[in-house]
N, C-alpha and C positions, 0 to 999 in steps of 0.2 A: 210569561215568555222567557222568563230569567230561568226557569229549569231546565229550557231545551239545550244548552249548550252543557248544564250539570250532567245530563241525561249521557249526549254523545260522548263526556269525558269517561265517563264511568263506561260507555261500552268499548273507548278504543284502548283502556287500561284492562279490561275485560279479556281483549283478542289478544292482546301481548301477552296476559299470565297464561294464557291457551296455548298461545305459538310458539313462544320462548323455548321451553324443554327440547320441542324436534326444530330450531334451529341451529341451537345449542348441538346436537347429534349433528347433524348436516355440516358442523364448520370440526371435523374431526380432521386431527393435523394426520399430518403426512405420514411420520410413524405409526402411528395407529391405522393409519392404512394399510402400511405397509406388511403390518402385526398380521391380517385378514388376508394378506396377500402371497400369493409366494414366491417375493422378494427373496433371496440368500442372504441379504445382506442390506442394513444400513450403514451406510458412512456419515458422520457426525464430524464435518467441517467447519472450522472456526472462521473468521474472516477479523481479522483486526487491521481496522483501517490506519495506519501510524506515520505514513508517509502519503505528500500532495501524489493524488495521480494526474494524468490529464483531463478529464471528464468520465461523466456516469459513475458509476455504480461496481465496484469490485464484486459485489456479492451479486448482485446480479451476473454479470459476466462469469461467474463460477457455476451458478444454477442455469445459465444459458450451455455451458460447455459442457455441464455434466450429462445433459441428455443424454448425445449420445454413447459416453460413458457407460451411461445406466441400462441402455436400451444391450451394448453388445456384453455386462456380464450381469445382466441380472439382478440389478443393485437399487438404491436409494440413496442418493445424494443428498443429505440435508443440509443446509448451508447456512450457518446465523450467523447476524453482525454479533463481534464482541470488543467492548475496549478493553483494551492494555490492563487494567487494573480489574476489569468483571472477570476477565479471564483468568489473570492470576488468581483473585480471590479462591474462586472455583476449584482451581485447580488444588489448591491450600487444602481446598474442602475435600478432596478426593474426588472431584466431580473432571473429566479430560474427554476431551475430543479422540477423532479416529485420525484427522488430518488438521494440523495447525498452520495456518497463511497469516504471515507478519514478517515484521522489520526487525532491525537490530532494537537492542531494549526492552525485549521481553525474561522473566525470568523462567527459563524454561525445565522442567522437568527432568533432566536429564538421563538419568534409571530408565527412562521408559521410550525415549528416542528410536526411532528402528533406523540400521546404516541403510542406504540409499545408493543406487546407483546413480554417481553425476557425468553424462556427457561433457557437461561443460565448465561452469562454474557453482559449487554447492559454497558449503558450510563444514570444518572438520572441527572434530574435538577429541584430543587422542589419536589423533591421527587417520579418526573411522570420517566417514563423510555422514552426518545426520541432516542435512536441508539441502533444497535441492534451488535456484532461482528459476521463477517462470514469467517475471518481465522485470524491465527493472526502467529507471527515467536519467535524468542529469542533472545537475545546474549549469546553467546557462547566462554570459550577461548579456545586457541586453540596453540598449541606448534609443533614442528618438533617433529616427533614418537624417544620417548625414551627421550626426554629434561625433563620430568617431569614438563611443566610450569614452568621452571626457565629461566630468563634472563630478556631482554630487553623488556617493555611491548607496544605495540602501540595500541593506542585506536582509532577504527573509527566510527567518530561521523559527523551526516549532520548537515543541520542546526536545525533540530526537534526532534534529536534525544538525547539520556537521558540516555548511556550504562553508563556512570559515577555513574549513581544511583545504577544499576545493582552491579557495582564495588564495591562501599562502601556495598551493601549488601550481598554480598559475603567473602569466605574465605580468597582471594587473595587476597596480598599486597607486592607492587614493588616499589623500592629503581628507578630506572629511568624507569620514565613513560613519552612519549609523544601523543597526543593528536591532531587523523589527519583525512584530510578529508577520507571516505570508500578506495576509490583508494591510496592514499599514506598509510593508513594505511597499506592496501594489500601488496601492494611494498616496503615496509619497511620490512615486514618478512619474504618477499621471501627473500630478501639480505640480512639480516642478520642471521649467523649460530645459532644463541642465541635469535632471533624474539620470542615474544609471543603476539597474537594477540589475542584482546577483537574485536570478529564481529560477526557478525550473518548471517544465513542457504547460504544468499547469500554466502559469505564466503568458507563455506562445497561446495558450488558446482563449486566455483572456483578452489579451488585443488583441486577437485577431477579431475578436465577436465585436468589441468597438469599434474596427475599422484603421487603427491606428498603424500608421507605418513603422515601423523600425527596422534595426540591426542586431543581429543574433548571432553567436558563436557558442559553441563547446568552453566552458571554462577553466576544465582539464581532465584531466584521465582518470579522477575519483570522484567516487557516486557513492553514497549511500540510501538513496531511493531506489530502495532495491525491494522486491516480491518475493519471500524464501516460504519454501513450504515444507515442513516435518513431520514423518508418519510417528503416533504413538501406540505403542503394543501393550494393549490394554489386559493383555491376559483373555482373549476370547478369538474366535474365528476371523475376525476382521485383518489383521494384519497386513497378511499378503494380498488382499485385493488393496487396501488402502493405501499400500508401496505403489501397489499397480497405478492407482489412480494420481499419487502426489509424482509419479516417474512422469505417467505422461502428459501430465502438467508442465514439466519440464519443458516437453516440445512442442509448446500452442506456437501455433506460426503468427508473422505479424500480421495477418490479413484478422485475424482476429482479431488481436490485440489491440488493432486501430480503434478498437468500438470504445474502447477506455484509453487512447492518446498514450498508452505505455510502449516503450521497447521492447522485440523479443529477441529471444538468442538465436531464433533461427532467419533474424531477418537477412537478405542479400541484397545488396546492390542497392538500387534505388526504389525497391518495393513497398516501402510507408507508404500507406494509401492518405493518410492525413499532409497536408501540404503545410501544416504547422511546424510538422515534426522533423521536416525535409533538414534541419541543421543537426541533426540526430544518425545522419546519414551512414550506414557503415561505423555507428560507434559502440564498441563496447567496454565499461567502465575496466582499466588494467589495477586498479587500485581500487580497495573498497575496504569497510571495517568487517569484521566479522559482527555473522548473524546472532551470534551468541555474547558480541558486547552488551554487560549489564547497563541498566538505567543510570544506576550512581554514576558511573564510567563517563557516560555520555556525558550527563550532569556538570559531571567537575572540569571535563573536556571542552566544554562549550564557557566556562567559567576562565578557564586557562586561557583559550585561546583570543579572548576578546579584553583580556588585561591589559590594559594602555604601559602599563609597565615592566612589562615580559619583552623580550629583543623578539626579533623576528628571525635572530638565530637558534632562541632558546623555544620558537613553537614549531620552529623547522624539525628541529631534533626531536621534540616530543612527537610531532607528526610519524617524521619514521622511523617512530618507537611501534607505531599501534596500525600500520593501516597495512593491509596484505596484499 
């Protein structure tokens, strides 16, 4: 009796060494589709997540938008996650995208940049415009309903991020402030009855999903959660549709943008369709770092600004040394 199980193992290792090769053929990625197709073009789009959004998925919402992209020039959007440092690596190696989506703190190629046209607000270097923004978020603070922004402050900050600036630019100022990652920040104000948290839209849709009341305001007029996208001229055909596609990135309206809780530049009025986002109303950041601040920068900038023994006139000054 003890063989019949020996028997079925060996036949269903049997059908897999059989099946295997033409499933293998069958899971043929996109490009290689596209190779058999006739596609004019792939666009090879980077996604680097480096900044909180409000919910889902960036790269998704890129391969959702590029449809119809793709449908009216003939194209192939390929869309992949990269971090900060895979991409750099890559690029080290001679390996580059056709379109690069990220934050301030990348090191970016710059030889290989294509200038952009920006309706509204991009990226300069040299005075040429190489990035273009297609959403961008805030910080926000944010208190238990009825606290009035008193008490306890926690600030959440990653490793790129720069709400500290936000802080000294604003009205707010707190006798005990700490200084945490997004997630202990968060958790630090659920627990405490006296919590007031410096975060951003991600933030709003956290309590909102727990039910939790509070009070929410604009922090101030600078944002660094920001979406910048950069065409690179790779020396091939791609160029000008890839301008094409990071330009009209530029103009995604907010009705989309809701699907991932981001700001757009084309939003009016009271059109956020997220009711999270409703303190975002009509805002767009007048202050921001450039998209082309290196990491070290950032680094030593987040190091400066949270020095207990720096005046608060001497990070005022540094502030508007660096922010545009």
């Amino acid at each position: 009796m003890k063989k019949l199980p020996i028997v079925l193992l060996g036949l269903v290792c049997l059908a897999v060494f059989i099946t295997f090769p033409f499933c293998v053929k069958a899971l043929d990625s996109r490009e290689e589709t596209a190779k058999k197709s006739t596609y004019s073009a792939i666009i090879d789009v980077w996604q680097l997540d480096m900044v909180e959004g409000g919910k889902g998925s960036r790269k998704s919402f890129l391969e959702s938008y590029s449809k119809s992209f793709e449908k009216e020039n003939n194209v192939l959007v390929n869309v992949s996650i990269q971090t900060k440092f895979s991409a750099e690596e890559k690029m080290k190696n001679g390996i580059f995208p056709d379109v690069l989506s990220y934050s301030p703190g990348v090191d970016l190629p710059f030889e290989r940049l294509s200038v952009l046209n920006c309706e509204s607000f991009g990226a300069s270097y040299n005075n040429k415009n190489y990035a273009v923004c297609w959403g961008y978020g805030g910080y926000v603070i944010i208190s238990k309903k009825g606290n009035n922004f008193k008490g306890n402050l926690y600030v959440s900050q990653n490793g790129y991020t720069q709400p500290l600036i936000s802080y000294y630019l604003s009205e707010y100022r707190f006798e005990n402030m700490k200084i945490c990652t997004p997630i202990d920040a968060y958790t630090n104000f659920l627990a405490d009855k006296n919590g007031v948290l410096i975060g951003t839209q991600r933030d709003l849709f956290r309590l909102s999903k727990r039910g939790i009341e509070i009070d929410a305001k604009i922090l101030s007029s600078f944002s660094d959660i920001i979406l910048y996208a950069s065409c690179l001229d790779n020396g091939n055909q791609k160029k000008d549709i890839s301008k094409k596609f990071v330009e009209s990135l530029s103009k995604v309206s907010q009705k989309d943008l809701d699907s991932i809780g981001m700001i757009s530049l084309n939003q009016k009025g009271l059109e956020i369709g997220n009711s999270e986002l409703s303190v975002f109303n009509g805002y767009c950041p007048s202050l921001r770092l450039s998209a082309f601040t290196k990491d070290d920068d950032l680094s030593e900038l987040q190091t400066f600004l949270s020095d207990l023994e720096k005046s608060e006139e001497e990070k005022l000054n540094r502030i508007k040394n660096i922010v545009q």
